[in-house]
N, C-alpha and C positions, 0 to 999 in steps of 0.2 A: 542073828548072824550077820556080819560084816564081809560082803564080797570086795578083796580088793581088784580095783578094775586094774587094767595094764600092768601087771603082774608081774609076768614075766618080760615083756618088753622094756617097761622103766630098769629095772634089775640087770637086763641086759646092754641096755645101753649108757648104764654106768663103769660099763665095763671092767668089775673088779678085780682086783688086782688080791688075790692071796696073800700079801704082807702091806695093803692098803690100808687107811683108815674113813671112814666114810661118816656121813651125818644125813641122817635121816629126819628131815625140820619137819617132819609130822607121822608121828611115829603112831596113831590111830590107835586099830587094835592088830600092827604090828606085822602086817600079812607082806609088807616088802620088805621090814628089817630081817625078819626070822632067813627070807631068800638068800637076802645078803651075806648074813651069818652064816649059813648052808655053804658060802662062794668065797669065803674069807679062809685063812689058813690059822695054822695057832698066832702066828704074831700080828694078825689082822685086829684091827679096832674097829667098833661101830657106836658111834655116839647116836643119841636118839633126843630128840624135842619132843613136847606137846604141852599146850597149854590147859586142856582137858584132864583133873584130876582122875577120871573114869579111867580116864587111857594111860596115863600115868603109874596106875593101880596095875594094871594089864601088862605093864615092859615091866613094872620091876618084879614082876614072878617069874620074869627070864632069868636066870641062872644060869650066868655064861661070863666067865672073866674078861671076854671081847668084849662086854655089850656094858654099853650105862645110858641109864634112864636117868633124865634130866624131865624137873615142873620147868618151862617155861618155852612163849613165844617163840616162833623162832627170828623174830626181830631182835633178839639178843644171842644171838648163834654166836659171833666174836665173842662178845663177853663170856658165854657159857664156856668157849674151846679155851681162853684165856685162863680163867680158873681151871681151869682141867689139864693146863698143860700143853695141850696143842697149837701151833702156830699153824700149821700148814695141813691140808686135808687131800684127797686124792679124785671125792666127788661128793656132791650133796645132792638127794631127793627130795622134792618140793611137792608134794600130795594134798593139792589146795582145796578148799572149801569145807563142808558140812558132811561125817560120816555117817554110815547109814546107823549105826548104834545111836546118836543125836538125834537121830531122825523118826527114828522108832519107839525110840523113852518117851511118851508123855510127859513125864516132869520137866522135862529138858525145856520146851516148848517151843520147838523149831517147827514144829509140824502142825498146818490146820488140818489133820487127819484126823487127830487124838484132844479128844478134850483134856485140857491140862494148862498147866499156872502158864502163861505168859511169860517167858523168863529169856531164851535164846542166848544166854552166855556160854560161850564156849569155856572159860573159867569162871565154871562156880562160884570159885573162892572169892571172887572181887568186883569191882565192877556193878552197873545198874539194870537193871532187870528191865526189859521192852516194858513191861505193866508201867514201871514205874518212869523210864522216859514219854511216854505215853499220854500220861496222865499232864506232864507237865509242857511237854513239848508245841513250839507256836503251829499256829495252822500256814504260816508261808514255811517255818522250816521244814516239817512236816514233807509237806508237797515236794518241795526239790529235792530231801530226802529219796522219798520214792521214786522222783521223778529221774534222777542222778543215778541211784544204785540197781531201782530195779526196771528202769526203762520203760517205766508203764505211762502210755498215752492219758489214763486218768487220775493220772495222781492229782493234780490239783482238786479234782470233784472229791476224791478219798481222803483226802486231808479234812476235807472239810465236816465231810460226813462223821469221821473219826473226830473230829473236835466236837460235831453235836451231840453226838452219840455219849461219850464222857460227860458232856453237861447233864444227861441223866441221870448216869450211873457208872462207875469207874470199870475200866475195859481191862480187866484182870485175866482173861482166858481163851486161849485157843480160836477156839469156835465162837468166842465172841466178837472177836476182830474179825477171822474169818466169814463170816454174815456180814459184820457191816459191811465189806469189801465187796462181797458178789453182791450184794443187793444193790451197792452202787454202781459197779460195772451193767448187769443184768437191765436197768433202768436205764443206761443209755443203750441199749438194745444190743450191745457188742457181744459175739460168739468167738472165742476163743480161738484162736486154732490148735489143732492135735489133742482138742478135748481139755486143754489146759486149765486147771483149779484158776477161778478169777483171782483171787487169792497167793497165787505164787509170785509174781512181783514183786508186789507188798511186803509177803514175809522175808522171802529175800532183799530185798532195800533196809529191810530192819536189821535185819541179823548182819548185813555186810558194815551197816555203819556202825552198830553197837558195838561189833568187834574190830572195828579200826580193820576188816579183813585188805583192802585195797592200801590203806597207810604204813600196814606192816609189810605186807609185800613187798612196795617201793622202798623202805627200808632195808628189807631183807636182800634183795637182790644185787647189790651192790658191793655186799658184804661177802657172799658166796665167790663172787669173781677175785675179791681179796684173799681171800684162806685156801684159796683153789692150786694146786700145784701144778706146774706145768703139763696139760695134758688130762689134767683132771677133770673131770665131767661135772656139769649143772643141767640137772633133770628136772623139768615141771610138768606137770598133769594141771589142769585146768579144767574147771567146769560151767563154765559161763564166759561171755564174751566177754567183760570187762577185765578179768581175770589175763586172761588170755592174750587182749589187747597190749595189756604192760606187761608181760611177759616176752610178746614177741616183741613190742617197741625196743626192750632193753635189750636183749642178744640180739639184734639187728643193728642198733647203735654201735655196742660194745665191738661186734663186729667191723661194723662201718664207720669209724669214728670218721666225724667231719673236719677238712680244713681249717685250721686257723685265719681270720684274716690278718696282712701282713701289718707291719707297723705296729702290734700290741705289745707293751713293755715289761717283757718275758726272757727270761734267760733258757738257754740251746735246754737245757735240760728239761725245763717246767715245759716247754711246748713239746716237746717229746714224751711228756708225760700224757700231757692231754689228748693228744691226736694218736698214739701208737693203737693199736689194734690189741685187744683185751679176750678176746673171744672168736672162737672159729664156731660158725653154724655146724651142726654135723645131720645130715638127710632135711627131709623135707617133715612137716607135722605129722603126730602118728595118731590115727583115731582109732578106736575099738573096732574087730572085727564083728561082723553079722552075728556070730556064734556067741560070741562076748555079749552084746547088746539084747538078742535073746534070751541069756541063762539071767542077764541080770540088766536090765534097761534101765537103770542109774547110771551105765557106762554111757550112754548113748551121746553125750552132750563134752564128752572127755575130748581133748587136745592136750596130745606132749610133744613138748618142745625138747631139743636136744643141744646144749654148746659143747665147746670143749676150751679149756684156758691155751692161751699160747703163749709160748716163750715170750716174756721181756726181751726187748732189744736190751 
């Protein structure tokens, strides 16, 4: 089972519009398009991403002339609305990171919970499986990997560990990375806090760089304030701080764009491009309620952010 967290508040604060059209750049196993749907009228549209053939499988058993399920990133949102016809949109929902269906499949091998293949692509279909960057990857890049994506104080000791480790025997599964990791942590005598698997880090460092997750987002985001109609909403949910960080950098920016300095050789229009205000903040971050975080404590770490497009000058 798949809880989607902020449910109804993402949903809400897309504020839809009955003859809108919306895109939903991660359409999971589909618990805020289906909302949306619910809030749409007959001339309403809902386009839906995901790069998860699983979840892919899941939207096109919707049987809805509003709804199309689209395979792909949503770092190609323009290009997807492009072929499809759409130039301009009225809001996009941004439901970032790892769902709990991922998380829960062993085969997937997102999780040191479940013994299972080593793999953490979020598509299947493409792409190098952790086993096998693993096998091949240096011990400095390794390290700033982890050290970069999953903020862990020992990542250079687990790079390293993880490189001797493979000179024994190739690190093909779950629980077997998971071991080397706490036994490393464990041996510099460190206790976690909030009970924390040593182990989570690490997996998360893997999974964020395997899937380009931080590179497609800076991508993505730029793109949403483009196809956005005036007034139209960009919704993100967030589930780790780095995530979160360029989410809020970019609607703060877009909001605040900075001065020009004078004397750069620029025509009235190209500096009015640059500096004009792109985005209006709308409230302040919204995090799970108590109630939320109890039925389902995968909320617990959620931050959404809310903008709205503004009128071109």
């Amino acid at each position: 089972m798949h809880t989607t967290v902020l449910l109804h508040e993402a949903v809400d604060a897309l504020a839809v519009k009955p003859d809108g059209v919306y895109v939903d750049g991660t359409f999971g196993r589909g618990g805020h398009s289906r909302l949306i749907l619910e809030r749409l009228g007959e001339s309403g549209r809902l386009i839906a991403l995901d790069k998860d053939p699983a979840a892919v499988m899941v939207g096109q058993a919707i049987k809805d002339a509003r709804f199309c399920m689209v395979h792909s990133g949503f770092s190609r949102m323009r290009q997807v609305l492009q072929e499809l016809g759409v130039e301009r949109v009225d809001g996009v929902l941004l439901d970032l990171g790892v769902s709990s269906p991922q998380l829960e499949q062993a085969l997937r091998g997102f999780s040191f919970r479940f013994e299972g293949p080593l793999d953490m692509r979020m598509d299947t279909s493409r792409g190098q499986t952790a086993a096998e960057w693993l096998a091949s990857v240096s011990e400095a890049h390794l390290g700033e990997v982890i050290r970069n994506y999953g903020e862990e104080r020992f990542a250079k000791q687990i790079a390293r560990a993880v490189v001797a480790a493979r000179a024994q025997q190739p690190i093909v599964t779950t629980l077997q990375l998971a071991e080397i990791v706490a036994a490393t942590v464990r041996a510099r005598g460190h206790q976690r806090e909030n009970k924390q698997n040593p182990a989570t880090r690490t997996f998360q460092a893997i999974r964020i760089y395997l899937n380009q997750e931080l590179e497609e987002l800076s991508l993505t985001l730029p793109q949403c304030v483009e196809i956005l109609n005036p007034g139209g909403r960009l919704v993100a949910i967030s589930f780790h701080s780095l995530e979160d960080r360029l989410v809020k950098r970019f609607m703060r920016e877009a909001a605040n764009p900075d001065k020009l300095p004078r004397g750069l050789p620029l025509r009235a229009k190209e500096v009015q491009q640059l500096t004009c205000q792109k985005l209006r903040l709308v409230g302040k971050a919204i995090r799970p309620s108590e109630e939320e975080v109890a039925a389902n404590p995968r909320a617990r770490s959620a931050v959404m952010r809310v903008a709205e497009r503004v009128n071109p000058a």
